[in-house]
N, C-alpha and C positions, 0 to 999 in steps of 0.2 A: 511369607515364611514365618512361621510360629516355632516359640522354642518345643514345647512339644512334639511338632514333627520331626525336627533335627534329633531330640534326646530317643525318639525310636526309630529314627535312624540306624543312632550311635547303638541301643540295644541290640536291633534286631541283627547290627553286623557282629558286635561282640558275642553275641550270643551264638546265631551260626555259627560260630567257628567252637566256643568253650559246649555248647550240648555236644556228647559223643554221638559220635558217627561214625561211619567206614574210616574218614579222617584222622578223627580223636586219636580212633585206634591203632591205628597204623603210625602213628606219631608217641602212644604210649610203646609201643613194642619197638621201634628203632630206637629210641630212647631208653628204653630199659637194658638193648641191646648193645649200643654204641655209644651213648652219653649225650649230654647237650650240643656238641655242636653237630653231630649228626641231626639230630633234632631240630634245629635250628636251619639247618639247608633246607633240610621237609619243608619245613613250613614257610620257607624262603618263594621255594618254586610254589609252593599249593596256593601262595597269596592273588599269584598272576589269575587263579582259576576261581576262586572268591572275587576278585574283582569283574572279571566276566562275566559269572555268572546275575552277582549281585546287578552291576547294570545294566544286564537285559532283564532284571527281574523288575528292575524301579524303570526302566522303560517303558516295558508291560503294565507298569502298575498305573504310570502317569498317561500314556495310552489311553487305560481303561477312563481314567476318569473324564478326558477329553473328547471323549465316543458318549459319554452318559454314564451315569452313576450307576443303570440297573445293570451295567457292563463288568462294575467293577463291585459291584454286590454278589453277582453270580460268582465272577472270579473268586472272592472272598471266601462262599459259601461253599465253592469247591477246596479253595487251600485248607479250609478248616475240615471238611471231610477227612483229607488228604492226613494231614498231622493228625486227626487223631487217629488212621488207619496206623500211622510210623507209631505211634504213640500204646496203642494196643498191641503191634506187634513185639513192643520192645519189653513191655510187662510181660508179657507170654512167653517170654525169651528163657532157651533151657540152660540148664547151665551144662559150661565147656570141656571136656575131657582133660583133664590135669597132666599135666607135664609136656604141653604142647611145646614145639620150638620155638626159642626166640629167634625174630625176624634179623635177618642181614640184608643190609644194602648197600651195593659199593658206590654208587651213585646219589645219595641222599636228596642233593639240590633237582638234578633230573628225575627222580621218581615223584619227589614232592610236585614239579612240572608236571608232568604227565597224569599222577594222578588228581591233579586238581581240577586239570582242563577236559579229563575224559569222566571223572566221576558220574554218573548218568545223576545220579539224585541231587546234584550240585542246582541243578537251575530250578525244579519244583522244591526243596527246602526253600533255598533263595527267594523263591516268589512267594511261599508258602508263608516264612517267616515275617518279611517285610512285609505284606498283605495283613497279617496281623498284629502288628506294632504298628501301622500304617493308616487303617482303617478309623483309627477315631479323628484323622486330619485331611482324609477323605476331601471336602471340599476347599481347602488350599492346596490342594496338589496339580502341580502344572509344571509343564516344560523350562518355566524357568528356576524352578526349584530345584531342578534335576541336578547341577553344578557341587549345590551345596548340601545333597544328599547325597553325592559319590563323596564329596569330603569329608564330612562326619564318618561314612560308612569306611572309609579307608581305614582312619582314626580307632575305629572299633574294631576291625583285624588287624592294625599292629598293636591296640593295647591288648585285644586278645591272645596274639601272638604269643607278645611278653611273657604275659602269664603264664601259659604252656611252657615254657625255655626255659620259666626260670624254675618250677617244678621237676620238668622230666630228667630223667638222670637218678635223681636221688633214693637211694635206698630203702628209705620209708615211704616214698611214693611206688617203689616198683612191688612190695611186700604189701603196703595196701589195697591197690590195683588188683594183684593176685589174689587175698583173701576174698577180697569186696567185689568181685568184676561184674556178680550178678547184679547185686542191688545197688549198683551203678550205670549197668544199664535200665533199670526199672523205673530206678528213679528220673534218668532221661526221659523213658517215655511219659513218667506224669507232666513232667515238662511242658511236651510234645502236647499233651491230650487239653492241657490248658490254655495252650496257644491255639487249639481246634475251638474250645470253649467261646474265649475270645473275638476271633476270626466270626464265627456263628452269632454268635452275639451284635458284632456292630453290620452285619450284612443282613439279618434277617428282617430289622423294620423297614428299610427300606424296598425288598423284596414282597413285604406282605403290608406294604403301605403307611406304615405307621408314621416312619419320618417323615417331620415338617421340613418343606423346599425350605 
């Protein structure tokens, strides 16, 4: 176990959750709508579906490396595809018809549930992400490390969490949300498209031989 692995761990789960996503947003709009502890249920339930997702994704991940590394290079080489496909699409993103509804939900803590555990793109982020924050520790990864990567990674949706709770609500965040929503999504996608960079990056020598056993 290297600190390294553990600190992109703790990234790659803080980070899923703070990049915007169907999540983000649906957590900026009941919040802007209902205030923080609306807010706060959301992300209460959606955590059970971050944690799902996240350990079938470092499952998969430690899997891969216990089958052979050209297993989890491939894997790699696809997640980075994969973000930067999320990554271009979010730059290309049009901007939204003005004076949409704010979202209502009477149910905040069960919607956050539901939508955490149904989200379709929860588990390819999730592999996606961790796959590249993951990849440069590639060869420490094993079953028994698994423990203390659900730990850290826990760590990083509730400090992520925080974060989110303790902004939504506020008026100057709901007013700059609105002016800014494009190049807030775009800016996600450079995100995205750097974490594809990345991912490509530490899977491709071993793919095309470069990396020394």
């Amino acid at each position: 176990m290297t600190g390294s692995m553990l600190f992109g761990a703790f990234m790659a789960a803080l980070l899923y959750v703070l990049i915007p996503g169907p999540a983000f947003l649906a957590l900026l709009g009941i919040g802007a709508g209902q205030g923080r502890k609306a807010g706060a249920l959301f992300m209460g339930g959606h955590l059970a579906g971050d944690l799902l997702w996240s350990t079938l994704a470092l499952v998969a991940i430690v899997g891969a490396k216990t089958i052979g590394t050209m297993v989890f290079d491939v894997l790699g080489l696809l997640c980075g595809f994969y973000l930067a496909w999320i990554g271009w699409s979010a730059l290309r993103a049009k901007p939204r018809q003005d004076g949409a509804a704010v979202m209502t939900v009477e149910r905040p803590l069960r919607r956050g549930l539901v939508f955490g555990l149904t989200n379709p793109k929860g588990y390819p982020v999730a592999l996606a992400t961790f796959t590249a924050l993951l990849a440069g520790s590639s060869n420490a990864l094993d079953f028994d490390a698994l423990p203390a990567l659900l730990g850290v990674s826990f760590f990083g949706f509730l400090m992520a969490d925080v974060i989110l709770i303790g902004i939504i609500g506020a008026g100057m965040v709901r007013r700059f949300y609105r002016r800014h929503e494009l190049a807030i999504v775009r800016m996600s996608g450079l995100l995205f498209m750097g974490f594809a960079v990345q991912a490509v990056w530490h899977a491709a020598p071993g793919l095309l031989g470069w990396r020394k056993p």
